[in-house]
Structure formats: structure tokens, C-alpha cells
PyMOL CGO cylinders between C-alpha atoms (Angstrom):
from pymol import cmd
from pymol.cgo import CYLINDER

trace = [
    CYLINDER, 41.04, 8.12, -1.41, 41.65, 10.49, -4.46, 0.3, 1, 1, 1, 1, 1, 1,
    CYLINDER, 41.65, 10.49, -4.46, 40.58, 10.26, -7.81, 0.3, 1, 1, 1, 1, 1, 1,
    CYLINDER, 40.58, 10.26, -7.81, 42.58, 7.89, -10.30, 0.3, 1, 1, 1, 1, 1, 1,
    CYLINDER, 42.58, 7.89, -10.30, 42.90, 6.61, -14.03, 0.3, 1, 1, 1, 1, 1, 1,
    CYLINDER, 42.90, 6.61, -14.03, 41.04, 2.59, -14.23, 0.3, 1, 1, 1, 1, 1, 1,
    CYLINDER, 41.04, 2.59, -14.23, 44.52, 0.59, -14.32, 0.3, 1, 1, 1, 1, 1, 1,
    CYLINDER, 44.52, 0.59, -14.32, 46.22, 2.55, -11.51, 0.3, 1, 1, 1, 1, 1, 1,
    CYLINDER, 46.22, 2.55, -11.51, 42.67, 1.76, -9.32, 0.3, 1, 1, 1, 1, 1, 1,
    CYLINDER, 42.67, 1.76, -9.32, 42.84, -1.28, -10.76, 0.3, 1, 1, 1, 1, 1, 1,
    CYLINDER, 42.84, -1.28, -10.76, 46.01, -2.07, -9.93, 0.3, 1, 1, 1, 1, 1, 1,
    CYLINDER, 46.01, -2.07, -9.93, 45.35, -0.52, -6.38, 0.3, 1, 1, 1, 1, 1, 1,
    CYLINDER, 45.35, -0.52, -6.38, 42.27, -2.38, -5.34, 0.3, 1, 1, 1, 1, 1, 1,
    CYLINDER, 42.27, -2.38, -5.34, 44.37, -5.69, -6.46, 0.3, 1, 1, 1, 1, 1, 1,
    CYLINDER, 44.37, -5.69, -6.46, 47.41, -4.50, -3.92, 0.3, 1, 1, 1, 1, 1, 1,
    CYLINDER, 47.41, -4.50, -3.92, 44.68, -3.96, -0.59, 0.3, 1, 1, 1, 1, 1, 1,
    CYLINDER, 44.68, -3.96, -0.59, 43.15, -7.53, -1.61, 0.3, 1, 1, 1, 1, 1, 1,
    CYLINDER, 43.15, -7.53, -1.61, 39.28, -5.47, -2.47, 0.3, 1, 1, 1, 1, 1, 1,
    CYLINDER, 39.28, -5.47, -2.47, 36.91, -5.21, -5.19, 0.3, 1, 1, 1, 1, 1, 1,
    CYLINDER, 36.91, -5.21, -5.19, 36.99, -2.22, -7.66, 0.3, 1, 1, 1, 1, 1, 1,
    CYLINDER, 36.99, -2.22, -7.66, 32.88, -1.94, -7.89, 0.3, 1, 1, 1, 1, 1, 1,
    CYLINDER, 32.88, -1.94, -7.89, 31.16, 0.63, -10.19, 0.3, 1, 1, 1, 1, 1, 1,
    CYLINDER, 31.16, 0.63, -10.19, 28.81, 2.76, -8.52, 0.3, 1, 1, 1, 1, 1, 1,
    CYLINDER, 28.81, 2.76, -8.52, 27.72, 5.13, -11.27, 0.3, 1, 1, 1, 1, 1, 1,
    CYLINDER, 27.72, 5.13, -11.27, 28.00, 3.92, -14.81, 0.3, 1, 1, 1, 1, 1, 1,
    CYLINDER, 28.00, 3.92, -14.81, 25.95, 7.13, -15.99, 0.3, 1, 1, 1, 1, 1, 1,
    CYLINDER, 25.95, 7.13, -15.99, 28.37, 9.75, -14.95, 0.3, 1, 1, 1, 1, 1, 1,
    CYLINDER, 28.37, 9.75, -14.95, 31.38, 11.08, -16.38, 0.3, 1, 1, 1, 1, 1, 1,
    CYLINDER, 31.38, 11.08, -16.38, 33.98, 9.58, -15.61, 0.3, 1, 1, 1, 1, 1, 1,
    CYLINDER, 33.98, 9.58, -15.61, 32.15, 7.20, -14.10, 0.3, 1, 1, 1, 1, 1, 1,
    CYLINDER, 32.15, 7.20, -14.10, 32.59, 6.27, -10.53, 0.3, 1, 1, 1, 1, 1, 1,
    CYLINDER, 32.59, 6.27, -10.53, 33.78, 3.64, -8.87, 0.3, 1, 1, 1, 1, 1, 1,
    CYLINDER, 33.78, 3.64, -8.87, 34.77, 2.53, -5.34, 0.3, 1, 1, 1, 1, 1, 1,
    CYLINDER, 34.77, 2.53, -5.34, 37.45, -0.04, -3.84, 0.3, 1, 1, 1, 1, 1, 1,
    CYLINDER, 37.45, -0.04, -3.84, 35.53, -1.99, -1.60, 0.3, 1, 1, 1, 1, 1, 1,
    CYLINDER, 35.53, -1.99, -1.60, 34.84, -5.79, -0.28, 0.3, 1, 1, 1, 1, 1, 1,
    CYLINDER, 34.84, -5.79, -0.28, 31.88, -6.90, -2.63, 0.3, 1, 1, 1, 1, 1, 1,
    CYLINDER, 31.88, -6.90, -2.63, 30.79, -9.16, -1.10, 0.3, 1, 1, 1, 1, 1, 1,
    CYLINDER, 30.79, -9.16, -1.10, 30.37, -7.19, 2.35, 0.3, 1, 1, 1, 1, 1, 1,
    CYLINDER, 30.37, -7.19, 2.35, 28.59, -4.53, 0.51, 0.3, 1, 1, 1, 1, 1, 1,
    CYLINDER, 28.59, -4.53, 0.51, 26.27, -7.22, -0.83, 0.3, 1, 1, 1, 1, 1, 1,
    CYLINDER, 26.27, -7.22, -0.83, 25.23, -8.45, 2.79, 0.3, 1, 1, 1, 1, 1, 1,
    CYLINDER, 25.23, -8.45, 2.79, 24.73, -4.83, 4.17, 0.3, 1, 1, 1, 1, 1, 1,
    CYLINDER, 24.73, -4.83, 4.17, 22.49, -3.79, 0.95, 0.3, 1, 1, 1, 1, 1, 1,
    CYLINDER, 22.49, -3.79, 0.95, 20.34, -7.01, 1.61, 0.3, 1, 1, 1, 1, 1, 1,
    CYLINDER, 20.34, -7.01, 1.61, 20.68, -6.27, 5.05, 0.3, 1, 1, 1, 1, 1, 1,
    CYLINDER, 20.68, -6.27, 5.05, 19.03, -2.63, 4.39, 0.3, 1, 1, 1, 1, 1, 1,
    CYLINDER, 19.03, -2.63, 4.39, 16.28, -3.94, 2.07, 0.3, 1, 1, 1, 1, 1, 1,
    CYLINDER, 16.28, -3.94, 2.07, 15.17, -6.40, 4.82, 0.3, 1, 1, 1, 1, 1, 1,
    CYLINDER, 15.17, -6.40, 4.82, 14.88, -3.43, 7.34, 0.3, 1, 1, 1, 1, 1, 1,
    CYLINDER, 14.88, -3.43, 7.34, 13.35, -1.38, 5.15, 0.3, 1, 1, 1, 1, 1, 1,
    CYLINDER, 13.35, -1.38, 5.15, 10.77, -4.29, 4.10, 0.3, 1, 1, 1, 1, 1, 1,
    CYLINDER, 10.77, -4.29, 4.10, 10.46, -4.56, 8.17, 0.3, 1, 1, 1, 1, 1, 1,
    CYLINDER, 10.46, -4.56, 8.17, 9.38, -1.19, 8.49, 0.3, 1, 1, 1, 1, 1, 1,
    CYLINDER, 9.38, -1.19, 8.49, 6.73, -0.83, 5.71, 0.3, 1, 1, 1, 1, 1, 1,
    CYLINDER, 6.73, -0.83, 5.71, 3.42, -0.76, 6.65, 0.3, 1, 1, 1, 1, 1, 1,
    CYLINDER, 3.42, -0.76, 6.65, 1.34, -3.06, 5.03, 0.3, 1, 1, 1, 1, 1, 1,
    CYLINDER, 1.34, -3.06, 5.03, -2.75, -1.63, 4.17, 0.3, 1, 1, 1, 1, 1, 1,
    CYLINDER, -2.75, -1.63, 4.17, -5.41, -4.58, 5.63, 0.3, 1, 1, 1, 1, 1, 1,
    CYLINDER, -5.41, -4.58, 5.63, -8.70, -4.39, 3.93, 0.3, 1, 1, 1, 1, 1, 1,
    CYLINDER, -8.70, -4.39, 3.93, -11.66, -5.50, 5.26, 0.3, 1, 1, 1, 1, 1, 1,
    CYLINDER, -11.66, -5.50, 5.26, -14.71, -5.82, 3.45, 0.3, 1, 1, 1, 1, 1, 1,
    CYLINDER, -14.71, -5.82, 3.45, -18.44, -5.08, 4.72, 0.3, 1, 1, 1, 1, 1, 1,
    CYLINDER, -18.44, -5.08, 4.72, -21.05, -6.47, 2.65, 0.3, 1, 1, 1, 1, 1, 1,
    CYLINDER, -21.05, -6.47, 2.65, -24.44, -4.85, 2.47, 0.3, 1, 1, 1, 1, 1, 1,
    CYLINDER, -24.44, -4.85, 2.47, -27.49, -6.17, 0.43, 0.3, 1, 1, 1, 1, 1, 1,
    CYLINDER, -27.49, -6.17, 0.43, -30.40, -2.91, -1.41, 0.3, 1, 1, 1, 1, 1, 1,
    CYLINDER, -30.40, -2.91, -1.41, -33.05, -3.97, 1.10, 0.3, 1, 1, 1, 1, 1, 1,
    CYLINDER, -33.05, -3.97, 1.10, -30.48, -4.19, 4.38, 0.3, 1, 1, 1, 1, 1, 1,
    CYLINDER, -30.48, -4.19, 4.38, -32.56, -3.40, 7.41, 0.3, 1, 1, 1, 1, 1, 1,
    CYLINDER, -32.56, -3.40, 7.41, -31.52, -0.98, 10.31, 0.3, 1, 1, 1, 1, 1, 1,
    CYLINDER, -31.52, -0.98, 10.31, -30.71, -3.54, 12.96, 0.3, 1, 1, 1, 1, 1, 1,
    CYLINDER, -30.71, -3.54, 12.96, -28.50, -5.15, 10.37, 0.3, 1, 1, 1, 1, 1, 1,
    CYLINDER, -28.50, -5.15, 10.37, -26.96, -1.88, 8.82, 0.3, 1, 1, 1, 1, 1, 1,
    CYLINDER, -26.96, -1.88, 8.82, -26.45, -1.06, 12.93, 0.3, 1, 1, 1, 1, 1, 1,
    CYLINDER, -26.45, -1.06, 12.93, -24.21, -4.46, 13.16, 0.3, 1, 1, 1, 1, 1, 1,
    CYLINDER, -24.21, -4.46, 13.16, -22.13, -4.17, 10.09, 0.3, 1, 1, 1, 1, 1, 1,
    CYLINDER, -22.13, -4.17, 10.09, -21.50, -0.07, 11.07, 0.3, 1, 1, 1, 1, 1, 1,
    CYLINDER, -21.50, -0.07, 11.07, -20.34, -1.25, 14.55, 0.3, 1, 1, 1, 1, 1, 1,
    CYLINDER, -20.34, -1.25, 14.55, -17.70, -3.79, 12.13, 0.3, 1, 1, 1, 1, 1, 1,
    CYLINDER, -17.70, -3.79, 12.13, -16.59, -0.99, 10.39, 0.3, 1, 1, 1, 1, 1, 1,
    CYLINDER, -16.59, -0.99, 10.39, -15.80, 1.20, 13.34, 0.3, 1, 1, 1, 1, 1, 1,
    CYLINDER, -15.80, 1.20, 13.34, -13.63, -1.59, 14.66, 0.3, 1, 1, 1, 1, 1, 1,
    CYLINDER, -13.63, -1.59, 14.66, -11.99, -2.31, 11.54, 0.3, 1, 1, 1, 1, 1, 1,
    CYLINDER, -11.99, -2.31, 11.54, -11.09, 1.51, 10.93, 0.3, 1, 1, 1, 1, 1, 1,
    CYLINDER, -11.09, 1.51, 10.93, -10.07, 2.36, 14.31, 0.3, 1, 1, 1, 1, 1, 1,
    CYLINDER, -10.07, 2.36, 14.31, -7.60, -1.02, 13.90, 0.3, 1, 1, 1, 1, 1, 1,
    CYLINDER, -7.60, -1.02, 13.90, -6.47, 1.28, 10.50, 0.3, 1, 1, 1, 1, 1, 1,
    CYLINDER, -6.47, 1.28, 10.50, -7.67, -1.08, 8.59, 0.3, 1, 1, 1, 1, 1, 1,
    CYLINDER, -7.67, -1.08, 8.59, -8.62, 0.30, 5.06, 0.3, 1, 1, 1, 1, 1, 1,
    CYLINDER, -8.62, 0.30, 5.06, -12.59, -0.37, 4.19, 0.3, 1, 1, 1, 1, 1, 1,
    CYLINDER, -12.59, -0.37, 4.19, -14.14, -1.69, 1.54, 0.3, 1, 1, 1, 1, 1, 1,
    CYLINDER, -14.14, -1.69, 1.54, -17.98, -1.46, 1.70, 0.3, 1, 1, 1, 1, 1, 1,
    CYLINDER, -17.98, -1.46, 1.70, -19.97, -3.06, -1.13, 0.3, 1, 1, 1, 1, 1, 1,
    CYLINDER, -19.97, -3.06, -1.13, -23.69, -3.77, -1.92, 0.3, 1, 1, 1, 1, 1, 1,
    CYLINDER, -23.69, -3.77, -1.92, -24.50, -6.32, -3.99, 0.3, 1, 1, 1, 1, 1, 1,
    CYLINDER, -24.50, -6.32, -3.99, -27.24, -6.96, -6.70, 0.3, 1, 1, 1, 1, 1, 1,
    CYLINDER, -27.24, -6.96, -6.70, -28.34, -10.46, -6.84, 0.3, 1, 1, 1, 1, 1, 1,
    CYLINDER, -28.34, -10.46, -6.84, -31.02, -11.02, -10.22, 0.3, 1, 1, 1, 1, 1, 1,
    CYLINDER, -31.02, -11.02, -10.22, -33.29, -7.92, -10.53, 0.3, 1, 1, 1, 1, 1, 1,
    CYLINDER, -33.29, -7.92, -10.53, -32.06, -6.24, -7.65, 0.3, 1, 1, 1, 1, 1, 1,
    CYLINDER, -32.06, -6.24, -7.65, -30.23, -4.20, -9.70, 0.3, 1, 1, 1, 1, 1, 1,
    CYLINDER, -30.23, -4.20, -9.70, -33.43, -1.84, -9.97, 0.3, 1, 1, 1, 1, 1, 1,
    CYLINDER, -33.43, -1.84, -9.97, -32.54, -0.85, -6.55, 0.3, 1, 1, 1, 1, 1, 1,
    CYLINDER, -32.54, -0.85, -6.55, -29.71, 1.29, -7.57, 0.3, 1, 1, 1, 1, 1, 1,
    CYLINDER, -29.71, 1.29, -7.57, -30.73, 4.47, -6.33, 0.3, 1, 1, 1, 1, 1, 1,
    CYLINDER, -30.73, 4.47, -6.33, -31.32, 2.46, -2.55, 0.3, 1, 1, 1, 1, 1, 1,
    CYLINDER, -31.32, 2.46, -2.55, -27.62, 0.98, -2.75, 0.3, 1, 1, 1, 1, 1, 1,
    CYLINDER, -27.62, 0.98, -2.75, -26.08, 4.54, -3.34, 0.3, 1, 1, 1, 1, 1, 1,
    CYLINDER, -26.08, 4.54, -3.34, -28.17, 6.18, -0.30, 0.3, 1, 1, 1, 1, 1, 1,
    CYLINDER, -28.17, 6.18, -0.30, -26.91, 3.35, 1.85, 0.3, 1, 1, 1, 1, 1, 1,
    CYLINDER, -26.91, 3.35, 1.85, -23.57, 3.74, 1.03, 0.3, 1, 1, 1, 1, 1, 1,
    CYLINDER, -23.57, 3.74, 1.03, -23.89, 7.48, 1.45, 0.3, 1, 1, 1, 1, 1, 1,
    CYLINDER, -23.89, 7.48, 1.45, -25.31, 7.06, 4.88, 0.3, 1, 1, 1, 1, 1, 1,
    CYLINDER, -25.31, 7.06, 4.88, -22.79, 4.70, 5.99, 0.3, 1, 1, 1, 1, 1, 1,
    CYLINDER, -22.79, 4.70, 5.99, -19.63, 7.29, 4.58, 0.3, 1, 1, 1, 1, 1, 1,
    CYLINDER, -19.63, 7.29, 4.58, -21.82, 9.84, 6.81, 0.3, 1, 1, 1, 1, 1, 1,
    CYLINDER, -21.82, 9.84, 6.81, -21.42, 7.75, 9.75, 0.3, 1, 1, 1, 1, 1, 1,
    CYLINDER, -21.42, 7.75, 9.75, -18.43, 6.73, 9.54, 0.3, 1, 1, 1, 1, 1, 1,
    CYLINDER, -18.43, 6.73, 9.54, -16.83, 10.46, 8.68, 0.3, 1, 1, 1, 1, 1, 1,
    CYLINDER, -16.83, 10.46, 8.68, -15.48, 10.44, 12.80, 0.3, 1, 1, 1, 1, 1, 1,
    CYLINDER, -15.48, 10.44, 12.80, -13.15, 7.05, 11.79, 0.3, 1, 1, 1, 1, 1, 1,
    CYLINDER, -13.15, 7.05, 11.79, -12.35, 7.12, 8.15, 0.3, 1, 1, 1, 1, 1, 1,
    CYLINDER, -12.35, 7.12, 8.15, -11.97, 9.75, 4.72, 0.3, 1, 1, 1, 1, 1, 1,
    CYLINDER, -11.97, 9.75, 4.72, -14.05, 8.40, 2.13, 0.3, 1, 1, 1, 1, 1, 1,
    CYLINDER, -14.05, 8.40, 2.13, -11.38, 7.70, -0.90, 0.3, 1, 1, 1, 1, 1, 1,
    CYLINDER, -11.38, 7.70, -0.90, -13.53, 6.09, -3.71, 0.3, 1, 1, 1, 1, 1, 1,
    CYLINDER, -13.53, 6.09, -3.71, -17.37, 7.56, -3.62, 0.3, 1, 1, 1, 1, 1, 1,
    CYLINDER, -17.37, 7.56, -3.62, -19.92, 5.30, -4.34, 0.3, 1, 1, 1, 1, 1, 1,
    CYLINDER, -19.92, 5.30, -4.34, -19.28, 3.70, -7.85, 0.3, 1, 1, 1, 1, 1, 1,
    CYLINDER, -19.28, 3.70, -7.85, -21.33, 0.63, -9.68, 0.3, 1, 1, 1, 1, 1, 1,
    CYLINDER, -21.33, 0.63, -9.68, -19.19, -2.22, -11.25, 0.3, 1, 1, 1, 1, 1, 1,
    CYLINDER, -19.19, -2.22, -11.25, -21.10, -4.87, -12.71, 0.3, 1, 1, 1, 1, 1, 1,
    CYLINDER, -21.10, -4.87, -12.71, -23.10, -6.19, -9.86, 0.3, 1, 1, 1, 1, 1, 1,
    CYLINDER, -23.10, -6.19, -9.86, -21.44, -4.40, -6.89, 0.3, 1, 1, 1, 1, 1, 1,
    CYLINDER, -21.44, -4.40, -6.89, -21.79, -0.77, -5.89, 0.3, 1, 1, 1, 1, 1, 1,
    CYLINDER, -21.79, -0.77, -5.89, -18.57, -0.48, -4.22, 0.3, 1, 1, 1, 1, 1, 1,
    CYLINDER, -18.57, -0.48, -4.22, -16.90, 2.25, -2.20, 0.3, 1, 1, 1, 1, 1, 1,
    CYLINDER, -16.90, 2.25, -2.20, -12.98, 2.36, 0.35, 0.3, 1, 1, 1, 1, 1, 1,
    CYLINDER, -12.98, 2.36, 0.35, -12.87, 4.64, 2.98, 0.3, 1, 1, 1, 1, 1, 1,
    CYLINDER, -12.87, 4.64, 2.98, -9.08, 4.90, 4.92, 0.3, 1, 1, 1, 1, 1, 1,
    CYLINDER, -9.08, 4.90, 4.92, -8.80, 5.32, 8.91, 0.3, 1, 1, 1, 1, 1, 1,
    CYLINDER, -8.80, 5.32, 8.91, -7.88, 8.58, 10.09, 0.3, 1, 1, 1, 1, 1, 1,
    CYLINDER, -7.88, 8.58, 10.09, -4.53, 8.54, 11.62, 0.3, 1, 1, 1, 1, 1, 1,
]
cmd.load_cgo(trace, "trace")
């Protein structure tokens, strides 16, 4: 290959029966390539499926806690969110305020604290312990 003027590449993409495609619009000159288009269309789709193939996708699972949630409960929803991080499945552990519940704030935030203590051996707490509207909400990721 070498570098030539547009009608002379042109003119020799026409003689070898290929396509004269741009590659780089932006430089100067810019650059093109004589090539079978549509052959460089399959293996570009080809790459973007194996690259979509290969990209993990991020499961989250959700734990739902009420202010007032007893130990033998709390015990049963940690032993769910041991099993869902050490799947690496991203966490998502919520309490929720139903009517004037929401006076227990202080008792939503200590549970949540408790259970990011807990679960410190599986997961790294990303999002603390933040209220929004009606649900204290906080996403711990697995370890690797």
C-alpha cells in the first residue's frame, strides 16, 4: 500500500473490484483504506457481539428490612445476603417506613450499620446508609 492522491485511489480500489472506505475524516489528509465493505461490516458486528459476550452484567438483589425487624429475622435475611454476595451479586439493602414509622429513623440507620458490619467479610459498602422518601437505602458490591 503507499500513500496516494483521492482519484488515483479511487481509480485503484475500482481496478481490484474493493471499496475505498474512510477511516479518519478528522485527520489531515484524511485516511482512507481499500477494502471489501461489506466484509469489514460483518467482522465489526462480529467484534461488538464478542465484546457484548464478554461483559459482565451487575445482578442486584434486594433485602428488605422493616425499623422494628427482630434478630431471628435480621439472622435470615443476613444469611440471603451472604449468598447473594458470594454469587457477586451487587446488594441493595433497604428499610422501609410504612405511616409513622418514619420516627424510627435513628433504628433503620443502626440496622443498616450492623448489617454493613456483618457483611464487611463478603461485600465493600458503596452507598452508606442514605434516606429517600420512605426508604433508607444502602448497595454494598461482593469482594472479588
Amino acid at each position: 500500500m503507499g500513500v496516494y492522491p483521492l482519484q488515483k485511489a479511487l481509480k485503484k480500489a475500482n481496478e481490484s473490484e474493493l471499496d475505498l472506505v474512510e477511516i479518519s475524516p478528522n485527520a489531515a489528509p484524511p485516511v482512507c483504506k481499500i477494502i471489501d465493505y461489506k466484509k469489514f461490516l460483518y467482522e465489526q458486528k462480529k467484534r461488538e457481539k464478542i465484546m457484548k459476550a464478554n461483559a459482565s452484567k451487575v445482578v442486584l438483589k434486594e433485602i428488605r428490612f422493616g425499623p422494628q425487624t427482630d434478630e431471628h429475622d435480621y439472622e435470615f435475611k443476613k444469611k440471603h445476603a451472604i449468598k447473594f454476595l458470594e454469587e457477586g451479586a451487587k446488594l441493595k439493602a433497604f428499610v422501609f417506613f410504612k405511616g409513622r414509622s418514619i420516627v424510627f429513623k435513628e433504628q433503620g440507620h443502626i440496622l443498616l450499620l450492623r448489617l454493613a458490619q456483618d457483611l464487611e467479610d463478603y461485600g465493600k459498602v458503596e452507598q452508606l446508609p442514605k434516606l429517600e422518601g420512605k426508604r433508607m437505602i444502602m448497595l454494598i458490591n461482593p469482594k472479588k
